[in-house]
DRENDO-692453 format. One line per 2 residues: their letters; for each residue x, y, z of N, C-alpha, C. Coordinates in pm, 1 decimal. Example, Ala and Ser with C-alpha at 12.3 -4.5 7.8 and 13.67 -1.06 7.14 Angstrom:
# DRENDO-692453
as) 1319.0,-569.0,780.0,1230.0,-450.0,780.0,1320.0,-330.0,780.0 ~ 1285.0,-225.0,708.0,1367.0,-106.0,714.0,1290.0,3.0,787.0 $
***
This chain:
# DRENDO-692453
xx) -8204.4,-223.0,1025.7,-8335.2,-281.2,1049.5,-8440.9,-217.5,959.9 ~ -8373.2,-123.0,919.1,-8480.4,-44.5,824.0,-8547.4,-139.0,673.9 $
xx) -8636.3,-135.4,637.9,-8704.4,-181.1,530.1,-8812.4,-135.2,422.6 ~ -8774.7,-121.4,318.5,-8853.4,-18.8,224.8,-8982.3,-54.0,196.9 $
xx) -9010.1,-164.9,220.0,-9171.1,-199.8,193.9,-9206.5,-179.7,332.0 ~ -9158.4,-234.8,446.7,-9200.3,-225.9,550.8,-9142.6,-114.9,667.0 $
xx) -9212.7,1.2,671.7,-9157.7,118.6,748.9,-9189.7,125.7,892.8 ~ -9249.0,16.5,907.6,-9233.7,-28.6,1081.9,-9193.4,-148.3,1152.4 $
xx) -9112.2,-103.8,1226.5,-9003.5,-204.3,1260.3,-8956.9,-212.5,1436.3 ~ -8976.2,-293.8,1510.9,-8936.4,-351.1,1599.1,-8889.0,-447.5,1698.7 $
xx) -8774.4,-454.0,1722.1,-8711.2,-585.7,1751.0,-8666.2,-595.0,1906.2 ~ -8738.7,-713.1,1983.4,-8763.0,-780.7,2068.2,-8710.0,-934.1,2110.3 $
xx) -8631.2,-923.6,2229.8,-8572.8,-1066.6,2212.0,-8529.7,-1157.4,2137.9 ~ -8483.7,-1107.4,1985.2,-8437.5,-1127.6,1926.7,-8530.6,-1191.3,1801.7 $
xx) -8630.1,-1122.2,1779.6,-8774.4,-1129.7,1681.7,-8766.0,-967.3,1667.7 ~ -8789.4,-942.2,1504.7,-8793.0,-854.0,1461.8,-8964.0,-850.3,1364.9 $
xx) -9039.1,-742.7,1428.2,-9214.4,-726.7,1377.9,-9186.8,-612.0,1289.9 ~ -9187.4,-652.2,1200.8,-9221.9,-549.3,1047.2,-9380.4,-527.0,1029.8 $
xx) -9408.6,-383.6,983.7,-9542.0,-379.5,930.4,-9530.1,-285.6,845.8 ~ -9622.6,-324.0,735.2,-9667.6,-229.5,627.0,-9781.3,-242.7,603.0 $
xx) -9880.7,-114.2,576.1,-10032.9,-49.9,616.0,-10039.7,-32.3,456.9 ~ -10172.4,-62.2,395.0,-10262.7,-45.6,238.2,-10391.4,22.2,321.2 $
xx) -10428.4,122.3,262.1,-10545.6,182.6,298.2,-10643.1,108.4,140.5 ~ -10767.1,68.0,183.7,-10839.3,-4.5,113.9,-10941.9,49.3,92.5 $
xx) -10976.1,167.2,-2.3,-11017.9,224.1,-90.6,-11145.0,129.4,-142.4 ~ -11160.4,41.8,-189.4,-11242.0,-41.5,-265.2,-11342.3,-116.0,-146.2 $
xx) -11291.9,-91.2,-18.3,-11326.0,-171.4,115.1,-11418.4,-34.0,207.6 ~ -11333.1,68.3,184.5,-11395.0,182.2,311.0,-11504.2,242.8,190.9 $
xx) -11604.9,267.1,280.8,-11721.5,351.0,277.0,-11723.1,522.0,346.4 ~ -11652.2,623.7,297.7,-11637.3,761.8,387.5,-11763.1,796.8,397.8 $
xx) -11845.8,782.8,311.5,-11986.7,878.3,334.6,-12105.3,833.1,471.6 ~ -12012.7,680.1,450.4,-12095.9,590.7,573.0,-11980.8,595.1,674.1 $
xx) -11936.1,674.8,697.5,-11823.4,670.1,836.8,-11780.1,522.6,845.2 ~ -11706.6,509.6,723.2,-11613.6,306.7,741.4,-11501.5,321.7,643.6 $
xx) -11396.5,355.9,735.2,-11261.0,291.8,658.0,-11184.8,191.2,704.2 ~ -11139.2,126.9,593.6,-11043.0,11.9,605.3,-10897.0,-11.7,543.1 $
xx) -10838.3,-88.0,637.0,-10668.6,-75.8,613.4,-10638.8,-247.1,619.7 ~ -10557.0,-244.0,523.9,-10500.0,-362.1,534.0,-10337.0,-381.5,581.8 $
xx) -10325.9,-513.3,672.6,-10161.8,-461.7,717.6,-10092.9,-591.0,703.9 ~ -9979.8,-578.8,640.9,-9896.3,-700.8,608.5,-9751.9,-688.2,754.8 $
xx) -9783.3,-833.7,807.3,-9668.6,-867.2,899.3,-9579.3,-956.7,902.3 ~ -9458.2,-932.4,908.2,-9343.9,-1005.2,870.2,-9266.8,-1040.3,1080.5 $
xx) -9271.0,-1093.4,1079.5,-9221.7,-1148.8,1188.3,-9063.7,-1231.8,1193.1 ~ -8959.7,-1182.6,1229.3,-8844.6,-1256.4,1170.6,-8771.1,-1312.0,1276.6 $
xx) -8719.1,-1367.4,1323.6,-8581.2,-1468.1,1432.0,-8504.8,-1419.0,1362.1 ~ -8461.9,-1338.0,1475.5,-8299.4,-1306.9,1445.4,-8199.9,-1364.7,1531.9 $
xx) -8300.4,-1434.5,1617.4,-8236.8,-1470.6,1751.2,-8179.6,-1600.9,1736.8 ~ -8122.5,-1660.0,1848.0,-8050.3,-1804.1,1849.7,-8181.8,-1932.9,1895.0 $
xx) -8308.4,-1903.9,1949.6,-8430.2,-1985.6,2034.2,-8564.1,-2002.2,1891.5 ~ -8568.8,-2117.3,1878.4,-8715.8,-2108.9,1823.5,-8807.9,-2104.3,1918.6 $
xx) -8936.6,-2077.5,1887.1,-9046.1,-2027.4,1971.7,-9170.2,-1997.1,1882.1 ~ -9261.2,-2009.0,1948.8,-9399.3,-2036.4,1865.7,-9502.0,-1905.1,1916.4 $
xx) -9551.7,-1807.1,1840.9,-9656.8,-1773.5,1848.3,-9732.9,-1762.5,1931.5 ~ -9844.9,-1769.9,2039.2,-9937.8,-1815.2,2103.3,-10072.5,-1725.3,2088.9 $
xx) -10072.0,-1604.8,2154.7,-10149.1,-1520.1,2154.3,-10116.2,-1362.9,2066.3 ~ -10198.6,-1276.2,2070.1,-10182.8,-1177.3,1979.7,-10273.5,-1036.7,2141.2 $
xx) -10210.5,-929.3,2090.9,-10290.3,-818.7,2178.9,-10287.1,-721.3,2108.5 ~ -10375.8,-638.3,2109.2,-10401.0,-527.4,1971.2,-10458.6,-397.5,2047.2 $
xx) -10422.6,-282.8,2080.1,-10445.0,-179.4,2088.3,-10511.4,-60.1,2020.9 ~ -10605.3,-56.8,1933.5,-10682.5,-23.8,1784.6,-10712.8,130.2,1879.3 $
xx) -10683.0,253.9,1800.0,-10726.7,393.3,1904.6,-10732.8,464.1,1751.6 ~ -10915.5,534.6,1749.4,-10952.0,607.9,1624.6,-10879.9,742.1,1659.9 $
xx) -10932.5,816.7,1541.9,-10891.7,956.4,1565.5,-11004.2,1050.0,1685.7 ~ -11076.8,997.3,1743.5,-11176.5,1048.6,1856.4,-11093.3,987.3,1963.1 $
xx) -10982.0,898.9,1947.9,-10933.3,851.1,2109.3,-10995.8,730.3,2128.5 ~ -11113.2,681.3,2069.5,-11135.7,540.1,2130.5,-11079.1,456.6,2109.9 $
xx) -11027.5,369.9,2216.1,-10968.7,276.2,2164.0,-11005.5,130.3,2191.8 ~ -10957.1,7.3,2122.9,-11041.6,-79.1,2155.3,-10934.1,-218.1,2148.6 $
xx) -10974.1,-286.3,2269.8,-10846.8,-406.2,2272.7,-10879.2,-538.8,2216.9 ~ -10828.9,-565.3,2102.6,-10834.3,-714.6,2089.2,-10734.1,-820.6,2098.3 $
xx) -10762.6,-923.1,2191.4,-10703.9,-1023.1,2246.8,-10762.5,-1208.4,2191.8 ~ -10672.5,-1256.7,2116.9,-10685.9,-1408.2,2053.2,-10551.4,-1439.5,2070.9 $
xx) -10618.1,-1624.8,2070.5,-10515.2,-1692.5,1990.2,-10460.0,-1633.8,1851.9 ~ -10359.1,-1637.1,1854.0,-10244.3,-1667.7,1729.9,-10290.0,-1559.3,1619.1 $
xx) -10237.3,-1538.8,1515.8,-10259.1,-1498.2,1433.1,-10358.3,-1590.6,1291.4 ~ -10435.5,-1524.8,1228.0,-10522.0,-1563.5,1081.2,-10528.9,-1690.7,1113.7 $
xx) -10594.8,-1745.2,1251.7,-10581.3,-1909.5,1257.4,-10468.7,-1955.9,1273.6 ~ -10400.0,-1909.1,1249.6,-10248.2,-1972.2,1327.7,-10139.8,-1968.6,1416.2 $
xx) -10064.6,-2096.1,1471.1,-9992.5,-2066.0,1614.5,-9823.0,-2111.1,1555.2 ~ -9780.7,-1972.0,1470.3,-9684.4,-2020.7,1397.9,-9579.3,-2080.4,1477.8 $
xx) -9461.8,-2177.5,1448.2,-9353.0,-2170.8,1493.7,-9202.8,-2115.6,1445.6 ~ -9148.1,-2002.8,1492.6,-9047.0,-1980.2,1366.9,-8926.1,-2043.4,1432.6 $
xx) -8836.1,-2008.0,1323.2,-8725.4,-2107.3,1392.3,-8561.4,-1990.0,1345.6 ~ -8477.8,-1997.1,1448.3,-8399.3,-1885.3,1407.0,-8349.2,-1909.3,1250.6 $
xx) -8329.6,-1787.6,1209.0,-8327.4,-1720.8,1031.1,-8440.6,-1753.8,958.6 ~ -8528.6,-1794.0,1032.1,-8640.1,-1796.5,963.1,-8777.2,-1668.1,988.3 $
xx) -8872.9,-1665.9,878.1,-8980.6,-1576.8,924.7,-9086.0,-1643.8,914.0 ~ -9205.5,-1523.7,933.5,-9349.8,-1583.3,929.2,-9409.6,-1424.9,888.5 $
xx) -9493.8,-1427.2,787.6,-9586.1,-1346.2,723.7,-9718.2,-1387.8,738.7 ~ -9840.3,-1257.5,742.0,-9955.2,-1235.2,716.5,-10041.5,-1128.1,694.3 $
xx) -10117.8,-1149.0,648.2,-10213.4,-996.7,601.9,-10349.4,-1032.9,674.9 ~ -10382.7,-938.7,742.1,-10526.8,-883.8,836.1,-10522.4,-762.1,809.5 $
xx) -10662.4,-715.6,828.8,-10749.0,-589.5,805.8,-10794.6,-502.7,909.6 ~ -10809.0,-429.7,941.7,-10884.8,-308.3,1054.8,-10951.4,-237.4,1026.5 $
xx) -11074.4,-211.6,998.8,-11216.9,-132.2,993.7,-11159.3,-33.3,1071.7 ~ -11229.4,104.9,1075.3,-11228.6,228.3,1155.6,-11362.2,308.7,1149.7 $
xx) -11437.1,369.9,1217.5,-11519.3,460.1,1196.7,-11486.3,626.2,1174.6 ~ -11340.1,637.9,1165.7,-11294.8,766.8,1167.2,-11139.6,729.4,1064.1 $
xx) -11084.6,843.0,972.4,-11012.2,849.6,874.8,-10907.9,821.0,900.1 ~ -10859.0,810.7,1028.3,-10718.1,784.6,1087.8,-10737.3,709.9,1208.6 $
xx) -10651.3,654.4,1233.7,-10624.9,580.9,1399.2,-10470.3,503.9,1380.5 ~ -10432.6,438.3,1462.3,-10312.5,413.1,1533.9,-10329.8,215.4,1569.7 $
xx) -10240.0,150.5,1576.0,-10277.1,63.7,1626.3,-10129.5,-12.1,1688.3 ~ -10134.5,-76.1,1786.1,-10001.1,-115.2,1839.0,-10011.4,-236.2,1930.3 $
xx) -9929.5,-297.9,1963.4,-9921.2,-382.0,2028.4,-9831.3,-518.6,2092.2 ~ -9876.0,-681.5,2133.7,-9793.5,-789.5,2104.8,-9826.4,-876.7,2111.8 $
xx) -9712.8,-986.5,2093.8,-9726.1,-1118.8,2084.7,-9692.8,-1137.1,2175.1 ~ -9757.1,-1261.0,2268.6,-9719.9,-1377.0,2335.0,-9611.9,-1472.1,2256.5 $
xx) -9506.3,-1522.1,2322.1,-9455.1,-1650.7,2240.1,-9414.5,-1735.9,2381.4 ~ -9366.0,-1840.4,2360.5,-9322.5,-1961.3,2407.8,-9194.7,-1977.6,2342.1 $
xx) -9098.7,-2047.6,2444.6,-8948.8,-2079.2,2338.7,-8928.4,-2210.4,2384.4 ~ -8846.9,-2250.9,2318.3,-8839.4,-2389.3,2288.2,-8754.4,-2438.0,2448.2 $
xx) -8742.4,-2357.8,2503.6,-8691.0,-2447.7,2620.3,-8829.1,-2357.4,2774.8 ~ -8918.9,-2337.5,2703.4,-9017.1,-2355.8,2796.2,-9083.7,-2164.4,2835.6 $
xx) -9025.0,-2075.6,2872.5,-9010.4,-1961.0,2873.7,-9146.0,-1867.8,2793.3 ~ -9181.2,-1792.3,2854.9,-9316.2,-1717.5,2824.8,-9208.0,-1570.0,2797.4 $
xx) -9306.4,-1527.2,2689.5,-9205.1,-1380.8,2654.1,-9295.2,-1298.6,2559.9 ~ -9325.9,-1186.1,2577.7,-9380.2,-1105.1,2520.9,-9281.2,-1000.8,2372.8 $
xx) -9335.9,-1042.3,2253.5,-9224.1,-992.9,2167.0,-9345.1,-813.2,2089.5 ~ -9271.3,-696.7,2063.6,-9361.1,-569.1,2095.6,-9386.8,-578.7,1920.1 $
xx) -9507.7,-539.1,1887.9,-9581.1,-475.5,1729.9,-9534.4,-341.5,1749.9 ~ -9451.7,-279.9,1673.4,-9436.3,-141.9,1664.5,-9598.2,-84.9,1613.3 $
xx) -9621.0,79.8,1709.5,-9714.8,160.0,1694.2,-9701.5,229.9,1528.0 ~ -9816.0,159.7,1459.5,-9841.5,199.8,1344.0,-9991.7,306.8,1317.4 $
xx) -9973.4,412.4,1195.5,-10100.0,438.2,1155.1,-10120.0,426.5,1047.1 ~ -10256.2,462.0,1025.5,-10405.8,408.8,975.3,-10435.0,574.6,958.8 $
xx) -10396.1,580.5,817.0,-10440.3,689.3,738.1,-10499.6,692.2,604.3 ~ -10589.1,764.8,591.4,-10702.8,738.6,457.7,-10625.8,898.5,404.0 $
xx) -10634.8,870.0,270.1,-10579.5,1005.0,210.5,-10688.5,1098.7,198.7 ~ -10619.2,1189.1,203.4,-10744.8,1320.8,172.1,-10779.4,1314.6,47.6 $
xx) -10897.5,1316.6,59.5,-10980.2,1354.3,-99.2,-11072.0,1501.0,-106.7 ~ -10999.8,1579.0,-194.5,-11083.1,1703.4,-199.3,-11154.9,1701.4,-312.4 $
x) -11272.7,1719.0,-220.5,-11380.8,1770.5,-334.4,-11400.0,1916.7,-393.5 $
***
């Protein structure tokens, strides 16, 4: 399950959530307490059921401990449907007010014969490199 671009990995009912984290340099502001990360998600059926997307839940926790929940429809506007051996990719962003944080969480899906199921985002971080002055 391991993957060299993507070093986070967890597989759920037979959906496998890849993520890989870009710290965005050109995006974060340190002197103004604002960093930003960009995170690419690969979502794969490994399973035998297609099933669609629905909702998203996000667990966002800085390096002070706050943490903050965000709850939508679907992903980047969309309520994908995958279908087994197939995937679904996207890239979203996370602001921080502190150099590090954590973020984790899941999906809602639906399967094609009716069934509500929660598939897990492996706990990723959100690290800005050190810069010494």
């Amino acid at each position: 399950m391991m993957d060299a671009f993507f070093p986070y990995a967890r597989e759920t009912r037979g959906f496998i959530v890849r993520v890989a984290v870009n710290y965005m340099a050109e995006q974060s502001d340190p002197a103004a307490s604002r960093w930003f990360w960009a995170y690419h998600i690969r979502i794969e059926n490994v399973g035998p059921m297609t099933a669609q997307l629905l909702m998203r839940h996000w667990e966002i926790t800085d390096a002070r401990g706050a943490k903050g929940i965000v709850d939508g429809e679907g992903v980047v506007g969309d309520q994908p449907v995958i279908k087994p051996g197939k995937s679904y990719d996207y890239v979203s962003g996370c602001p921080l007010t502190t150099a590090t944080g954590t973020m984790v969480g899941h999906y809602q899906m639906i399967g094609e014969d009716g069934s509500h199921f929660d598939i897990d985002i492996p706990l990723f971080d959100l690290t800005a490199p050190v810069v010494n002055g």
